[in-house]
N, C-alpha and C positions, 0 to 999 in steps of 0.2 A: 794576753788573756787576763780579765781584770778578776781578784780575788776572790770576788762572790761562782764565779764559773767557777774557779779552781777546784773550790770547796763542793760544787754541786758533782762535778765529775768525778770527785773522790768519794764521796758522798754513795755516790750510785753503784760506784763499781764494789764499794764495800757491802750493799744492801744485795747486792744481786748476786752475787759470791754467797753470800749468807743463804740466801734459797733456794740457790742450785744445789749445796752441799746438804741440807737440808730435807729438800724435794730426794736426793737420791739414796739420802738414808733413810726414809719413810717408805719412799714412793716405789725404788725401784721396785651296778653288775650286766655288764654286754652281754651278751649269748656267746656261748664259746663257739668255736671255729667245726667246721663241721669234721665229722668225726672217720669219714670214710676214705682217709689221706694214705697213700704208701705207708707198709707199716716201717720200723724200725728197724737199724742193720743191723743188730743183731743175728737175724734167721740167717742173713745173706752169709755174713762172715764165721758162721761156728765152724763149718768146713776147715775154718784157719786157724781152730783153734793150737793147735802142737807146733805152730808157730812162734808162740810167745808163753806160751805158758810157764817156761823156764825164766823166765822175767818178770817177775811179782814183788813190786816193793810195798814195804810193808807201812801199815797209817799206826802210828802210837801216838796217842796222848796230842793229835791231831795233828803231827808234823809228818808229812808224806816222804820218805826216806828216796834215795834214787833207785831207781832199776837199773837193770841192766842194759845198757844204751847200745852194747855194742849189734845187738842183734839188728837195728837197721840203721842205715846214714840219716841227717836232716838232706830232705826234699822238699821242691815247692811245687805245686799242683794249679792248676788254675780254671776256671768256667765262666763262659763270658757268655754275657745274654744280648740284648739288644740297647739293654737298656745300663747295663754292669759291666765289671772287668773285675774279677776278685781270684787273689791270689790268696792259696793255703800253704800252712808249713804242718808236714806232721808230728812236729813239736808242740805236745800240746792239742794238736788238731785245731789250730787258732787259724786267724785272718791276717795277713802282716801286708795285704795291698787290698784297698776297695775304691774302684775308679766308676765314677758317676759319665758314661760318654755323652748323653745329650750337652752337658755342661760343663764348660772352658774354665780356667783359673787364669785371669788377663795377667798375673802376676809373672806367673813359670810359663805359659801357653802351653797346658798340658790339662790335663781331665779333672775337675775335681776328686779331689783324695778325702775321705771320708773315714781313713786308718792312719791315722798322722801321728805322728811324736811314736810310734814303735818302737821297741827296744826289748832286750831279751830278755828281759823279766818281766815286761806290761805288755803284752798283742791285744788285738782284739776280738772278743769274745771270747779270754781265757777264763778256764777253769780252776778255781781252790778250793782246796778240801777243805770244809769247816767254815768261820765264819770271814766278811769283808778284808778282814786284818793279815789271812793266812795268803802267802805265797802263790802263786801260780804255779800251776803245773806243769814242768820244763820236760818232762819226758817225751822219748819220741816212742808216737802213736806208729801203729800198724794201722795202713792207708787203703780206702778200696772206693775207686770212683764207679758209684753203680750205673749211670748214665751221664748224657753230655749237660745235664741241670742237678746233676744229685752226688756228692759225695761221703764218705764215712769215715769217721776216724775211731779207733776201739783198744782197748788196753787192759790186761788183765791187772788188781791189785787184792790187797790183802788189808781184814782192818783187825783188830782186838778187839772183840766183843764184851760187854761186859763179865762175862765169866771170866774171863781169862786167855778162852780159847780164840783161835785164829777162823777167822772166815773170809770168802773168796771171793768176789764179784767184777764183772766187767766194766769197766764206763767205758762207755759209747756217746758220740757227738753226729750226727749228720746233718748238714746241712743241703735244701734244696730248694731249687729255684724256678719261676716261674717267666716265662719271655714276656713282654710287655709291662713287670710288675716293679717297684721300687721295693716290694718286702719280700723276705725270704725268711723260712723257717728252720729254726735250730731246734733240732729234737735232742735231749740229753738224757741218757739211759742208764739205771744202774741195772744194771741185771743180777740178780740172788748167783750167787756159782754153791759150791762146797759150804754147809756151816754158815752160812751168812745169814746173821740174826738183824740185821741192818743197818744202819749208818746215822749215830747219833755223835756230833763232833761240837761241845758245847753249843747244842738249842743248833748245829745247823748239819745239814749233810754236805752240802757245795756249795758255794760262790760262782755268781757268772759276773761278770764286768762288761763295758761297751764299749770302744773305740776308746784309745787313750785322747786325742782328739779330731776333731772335723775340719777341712778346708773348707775357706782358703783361710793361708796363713794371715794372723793377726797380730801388731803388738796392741794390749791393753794398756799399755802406755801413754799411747799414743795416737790410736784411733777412739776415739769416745763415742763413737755414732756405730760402734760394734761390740758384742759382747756373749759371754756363753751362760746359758741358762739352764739349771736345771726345773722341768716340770714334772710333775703330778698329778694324776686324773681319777678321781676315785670313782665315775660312775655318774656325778653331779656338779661336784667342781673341780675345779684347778687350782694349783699352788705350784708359784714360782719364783726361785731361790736364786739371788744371782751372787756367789762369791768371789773376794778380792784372790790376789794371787798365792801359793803356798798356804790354804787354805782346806779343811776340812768339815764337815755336819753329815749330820744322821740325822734324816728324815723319819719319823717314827708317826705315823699316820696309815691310815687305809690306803689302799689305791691299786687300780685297778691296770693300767699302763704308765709308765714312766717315759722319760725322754731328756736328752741333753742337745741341747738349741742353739744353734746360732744364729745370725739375722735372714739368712737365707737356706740354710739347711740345717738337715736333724736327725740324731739317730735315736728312734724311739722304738723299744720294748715292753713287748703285750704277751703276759704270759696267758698260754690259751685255759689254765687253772690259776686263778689269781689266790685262791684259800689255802693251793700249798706253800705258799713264798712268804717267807715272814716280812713283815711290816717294816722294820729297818730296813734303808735306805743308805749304804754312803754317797757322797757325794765330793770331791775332789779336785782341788786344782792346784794339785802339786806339781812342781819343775821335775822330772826325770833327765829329762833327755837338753843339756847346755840352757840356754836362756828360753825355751817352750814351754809354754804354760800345760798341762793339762785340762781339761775338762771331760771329770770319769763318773761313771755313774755304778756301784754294786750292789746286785741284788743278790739274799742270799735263800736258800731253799730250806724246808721246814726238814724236821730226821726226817728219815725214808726206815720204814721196817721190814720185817725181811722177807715181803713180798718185793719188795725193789720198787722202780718207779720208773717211767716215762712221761717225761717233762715236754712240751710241744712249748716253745717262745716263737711267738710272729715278729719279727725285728724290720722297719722300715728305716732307711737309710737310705735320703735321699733328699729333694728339694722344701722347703718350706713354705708351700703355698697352698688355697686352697683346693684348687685345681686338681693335685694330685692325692690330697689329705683326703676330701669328700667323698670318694669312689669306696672306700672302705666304710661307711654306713650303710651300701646298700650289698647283698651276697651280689645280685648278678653284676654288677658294677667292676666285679675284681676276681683274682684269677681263685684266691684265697677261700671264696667265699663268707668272706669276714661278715658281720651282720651288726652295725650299731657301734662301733668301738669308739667311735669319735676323735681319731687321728687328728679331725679336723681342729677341736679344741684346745691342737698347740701350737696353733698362729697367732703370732702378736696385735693384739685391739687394744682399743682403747677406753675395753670396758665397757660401761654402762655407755660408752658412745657410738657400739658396736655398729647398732645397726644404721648412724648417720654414716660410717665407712663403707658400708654395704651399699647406700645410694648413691654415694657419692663414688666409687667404684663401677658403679652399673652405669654412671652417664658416664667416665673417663673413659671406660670400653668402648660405648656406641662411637664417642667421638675420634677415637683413635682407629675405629673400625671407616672412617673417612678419609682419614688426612695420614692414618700409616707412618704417622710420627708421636713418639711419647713428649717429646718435649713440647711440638705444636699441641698437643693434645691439654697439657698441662696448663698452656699457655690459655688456651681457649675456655677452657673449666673454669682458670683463675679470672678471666675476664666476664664470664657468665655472670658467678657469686657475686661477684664484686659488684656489677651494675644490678643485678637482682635486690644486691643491699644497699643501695643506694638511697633509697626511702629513710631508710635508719641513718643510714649514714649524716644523712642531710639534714638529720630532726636532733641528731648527738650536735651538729656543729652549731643549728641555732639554738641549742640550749647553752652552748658555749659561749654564746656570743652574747645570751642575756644575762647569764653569771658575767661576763665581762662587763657590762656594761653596769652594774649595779654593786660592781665594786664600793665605789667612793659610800655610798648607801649603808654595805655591808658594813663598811670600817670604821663610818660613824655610830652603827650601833652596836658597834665590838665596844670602841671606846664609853660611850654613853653608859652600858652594863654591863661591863666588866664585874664589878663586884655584885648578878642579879640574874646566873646563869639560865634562871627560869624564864624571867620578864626578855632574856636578849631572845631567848628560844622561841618564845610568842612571835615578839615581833618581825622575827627572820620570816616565821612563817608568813604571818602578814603581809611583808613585803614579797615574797615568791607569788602568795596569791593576787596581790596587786597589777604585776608583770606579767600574770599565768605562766608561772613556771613551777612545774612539777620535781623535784630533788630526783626523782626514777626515771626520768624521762632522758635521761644523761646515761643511768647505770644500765638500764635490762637493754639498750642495743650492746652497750661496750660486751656484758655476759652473752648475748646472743651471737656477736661477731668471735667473742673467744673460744666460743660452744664451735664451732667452727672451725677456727684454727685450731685447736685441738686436736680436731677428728684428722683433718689434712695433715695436718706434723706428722702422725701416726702413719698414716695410707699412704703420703710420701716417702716417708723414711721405711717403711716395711716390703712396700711393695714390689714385690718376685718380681713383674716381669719389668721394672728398670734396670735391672739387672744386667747390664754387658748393652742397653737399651742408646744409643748414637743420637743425639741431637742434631748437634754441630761436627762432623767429624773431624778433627785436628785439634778442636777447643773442648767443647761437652759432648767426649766419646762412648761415656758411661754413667748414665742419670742418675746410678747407684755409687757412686765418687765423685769427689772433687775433681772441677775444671780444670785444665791441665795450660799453663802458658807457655812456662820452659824451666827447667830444676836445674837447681844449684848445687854446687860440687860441697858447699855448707849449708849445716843450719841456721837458719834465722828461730830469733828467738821467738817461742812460744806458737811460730809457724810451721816449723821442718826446713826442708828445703825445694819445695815446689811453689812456682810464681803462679798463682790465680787472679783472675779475672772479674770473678762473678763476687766473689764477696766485695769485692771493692765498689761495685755498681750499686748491691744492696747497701753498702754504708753511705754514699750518696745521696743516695733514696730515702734513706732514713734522716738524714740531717736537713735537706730538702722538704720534706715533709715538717720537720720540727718546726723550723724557719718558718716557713709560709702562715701555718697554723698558729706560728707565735704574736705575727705580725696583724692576726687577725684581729686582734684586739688589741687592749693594753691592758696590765698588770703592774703588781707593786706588792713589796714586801715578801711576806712568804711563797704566797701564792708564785712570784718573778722566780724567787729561788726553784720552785717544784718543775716549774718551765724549763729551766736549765738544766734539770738532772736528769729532765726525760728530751731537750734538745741535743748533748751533746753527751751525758755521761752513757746512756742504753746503748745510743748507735755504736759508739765506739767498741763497748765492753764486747755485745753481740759479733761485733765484726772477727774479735780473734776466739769468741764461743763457735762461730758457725764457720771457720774460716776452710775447716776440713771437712762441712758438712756436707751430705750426698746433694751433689748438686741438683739433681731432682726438686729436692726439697728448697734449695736456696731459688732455684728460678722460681718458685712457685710465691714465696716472698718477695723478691726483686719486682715479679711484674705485678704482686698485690699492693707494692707500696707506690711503684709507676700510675698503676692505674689508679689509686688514692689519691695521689699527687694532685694529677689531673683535675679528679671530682672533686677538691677542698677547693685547687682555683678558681674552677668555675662556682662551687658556693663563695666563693669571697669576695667574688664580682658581682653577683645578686646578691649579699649584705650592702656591698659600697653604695651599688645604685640605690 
């Protein structure tokens, strides 16, 4: 390889690196819930009250002391719908299993787990007294499952009022469930007992938290095309925070439902009074539990006075698509009757590109509603575009070709006015108008055709239902991962150790492309060197950028640069002739 390449490939790989790092430092009021819901166990369970009442640990100075544990064992409880499998401990009256049955983890071949990284001091949907910072509540609750969708968990405590004196009150937690629905609602009660003037624990009364975190399991190491996300939805917009690992922030903003995301599923929380939850936000992605990252989301509750308070949280946990998100803008749509929450606006877009995803979406459906393949589907969409742009396409290459040809032109009047940046500016233009060539007649296809790839990067790499989605089975089993050859008992470097197929076709294809397109003309000087750092140094670099990307996404480049291929030939044969 002769020295001028050398330099262009280093060259490229140093510019591209620089953007990507770049790009990912920059870039990366609803109607409440209708009100005529089961009330609160409370009523149910007072009968029990001479049960526990001899077990009241006391809150000082907002550290919750232990109770007296021995009055029942830890137990686990469980209610499974059609749609869930969720396991309770009365520790706490937490979550410590929440299994998704429609959907598989091709990893472990077992259920989505949506309570991961558990441990006896994080569960999910624990409770702390006081603010984000404060402990969970490791006490065991007195349990009472009121039907086969509803259970209750209830604990008497004590707090110090500010006079001095002691007051009494119950926390209560019920959770209840709906057949057909991915949300379920946490009701959380303080009920006034004895003296209870209310619960003011520095600016907060409780903490709730969400799942320590969501499957399937991820390293952020190592997968780049996955990640967890915390959102924010005030009403109008969204904001979305994505942090590195052993990581913390407080969101200190409005909002109206929260959520912690990952590329395919999400557990998001909607409190059915959003005025009583203070504005602070944590957000979290500390290791607990050996090398597992977290991804935790707390929210904390405003004091409660000593009327006490019932808290209704709508908490959906479950897929990340819109399919299942949308049902909850309208009441009859869901079992909930939710009305406008807009669940839906915590799907990943592309922004202000949203709604080219949406049409470009709407024909990958009809087509796939044909041919019953995602990958044939993809394939056929990418071949549509592709010849649909061919017009541009065609009109970028003979704009190409007249810069090519008017080189020797150009570089006589580089040299000529060199020192007369004005006079060379005139006559450049001069000579494009002599040729009819337009300087935009090159850029607004190249923005048009990127306005495009943009949107598909997106709706490829997001899209739910490739998800576990078979092209090829043996090779592209899962359009949501990398193609599969055969894995090594090592890693290769900067690859892992899985032997793929499909990047190697795209790198091909891209150097194929380069070549042909190079040969189209002739060049010299600067211009020769720009040639080489987008023939030889992008393909390359690309090839170990994308080499673990969702295959989905790489066949959708592979056969847009095949089918390019093609179309530059065949314009290069209508230049020759």
């Amino acid at each position: 390889m002769e020295k001028n390449t050398a330099w262009a490939i280093g060259l490229s790989s140093v510019v591209l690196i620089v953007f990507f790092f770049l790009q990912s430092y920059f870039m990366p009021k609803p109607q409440s819930a209708a009100q005529n819901e089961e009330s609160s166990v409370v009523e149910a369970v007072s009968e029990n009250q001479a049960e526990y009442e001899n077990a009241v640990p006391e809150i000082k100075e907002g550290v919750v002391t232990t109770g007296n544990s021995e009055m029942s064992e830890e137990e686990n409880f469980t209610i499974e719908t059609d749609k869930v499998k969720v396991t309770f401990t009365n520790r706490g009256g937490d979550i410590v299993s929440y299994e998704l049955k429609d959907h598989i983890d091709s990893d472990t071949n077992s259920f989505i787990q949506m309570a991961d990284n558990i441990t006896d001091f994080n569960r999910a949907f624990s409770i702390s007294m006081g603010g984000s910072e404060k402990p969970v509540v490791n006490d065991i609750f007195i349990s009472k499952k009121i039907d086969d969708n509803k259970i209750g968990f209830f604990k008497n405590y004590t707090v110090t009022n500010p006079d001095g004196s002691k007051g009494d009150f119950t926390l209560v937690k019920t959770y209840s469930f709906k057949p057909g629905d991915y949300v379920f609602k946490l009701e959380v009660t303080v009920a006034p007992g004895e003296n209870f003037q209310g619960l003011d624990l520095n600016g907060s009364s409780y903490s709730l938290r969400t799942s320590p975190q969501m499957g399937p399991f991820y390293n952020p190491k190592v997968n780049r095309y996955e990640n967890r996300q915390f959102i924010s939805y005030n009403g109008k917009n969204k904001k979305r925070i994505i942090l590195g690992t052993n990581q913390s922030k407080t969101y200190d903003k409005d909002w109206n439902w929260i959520s912690m995301a990952g590329k395919y599923f999400e557990v998001l929380l909607y409190p059915a009074d959003s005025s009583s939850m203070n504005r602070k936000v944590l957000y979290s992605s500390k290791t607990d539990l050996k090398d597992k990252t977290n991804a935790q989301a707390v929210v904390s509750r405003k004091p409660i006075d000593a009327k006490g308070s019932s808290d209704s949280y709508y908490i959906y946990a479950g897929p990340r698509n819109e399919k299942d998100l949308r049902v909850y803008n309208v009441p009859e749509n869901n079992a909930w009757k939710l009305d406008g929450v807009r669940f839906d606006n915590s799907i990943q877009t592309s922004g202000f590109l949203s709604w080219l995803e949406i049409v470009l979406k709407f024909f990958l459906e009809i087509i796939n509603k044909l041919v019953h393949n995602w990958g044939v589907s993809i394939i056929i969409l990418t071949a549509v575009l592709k010849f649909a742009m061919f017009p541009i396409t065609a009109k970028t290459a003979k704009s190409t070709v007249k810069m090519q040809a008017i080189q020797p032109k150009m570089q006589a009047l580089q040299e000529k006015y060199r020192d007369n940046p004005q006079k060379l500016n005139e006559q450049t233009m001069k000579l494009y108008k002599e040729i009819g060539y337009n300087p935009l007649s090159g850029c607004l296809p190249m923005i048009f055709q990127f306005i495009i790839l943009f949107a598909m990067y997106n709706l490829f790499n997001n899209y739910f239902e490739f998800r576990g989605a078979s092209f090829i089975p043996g090779w592209i089993s899962d359009l949501s991962a990398g193609d599969h050859v055969a894995t090594l008992k090592f890693n290769l470097p900067f690859l892992g150790n899985q032997i793929r197929l499909l990047p190697g076709i795209y790198l091909v294809s891209q150097l194929l492309f380069g070549k042909i397109t190079q040969n189209g003309g002739t060049t010299a000087g600067q211009s020769a060197m720009q040639m080489k750092m987008m023939m030889y140094g992008m393909p390359i670099l690309f090839f170990f950028l994308f080499y673990n990307a969702p295959s989905g996404l790489l066949l959708y480049w592979t056969v847009s640069n095949l089918i390019q291929l093609g179309q530059q030939l065949y314009i290069n044969a209508k230049i020759k002739k």
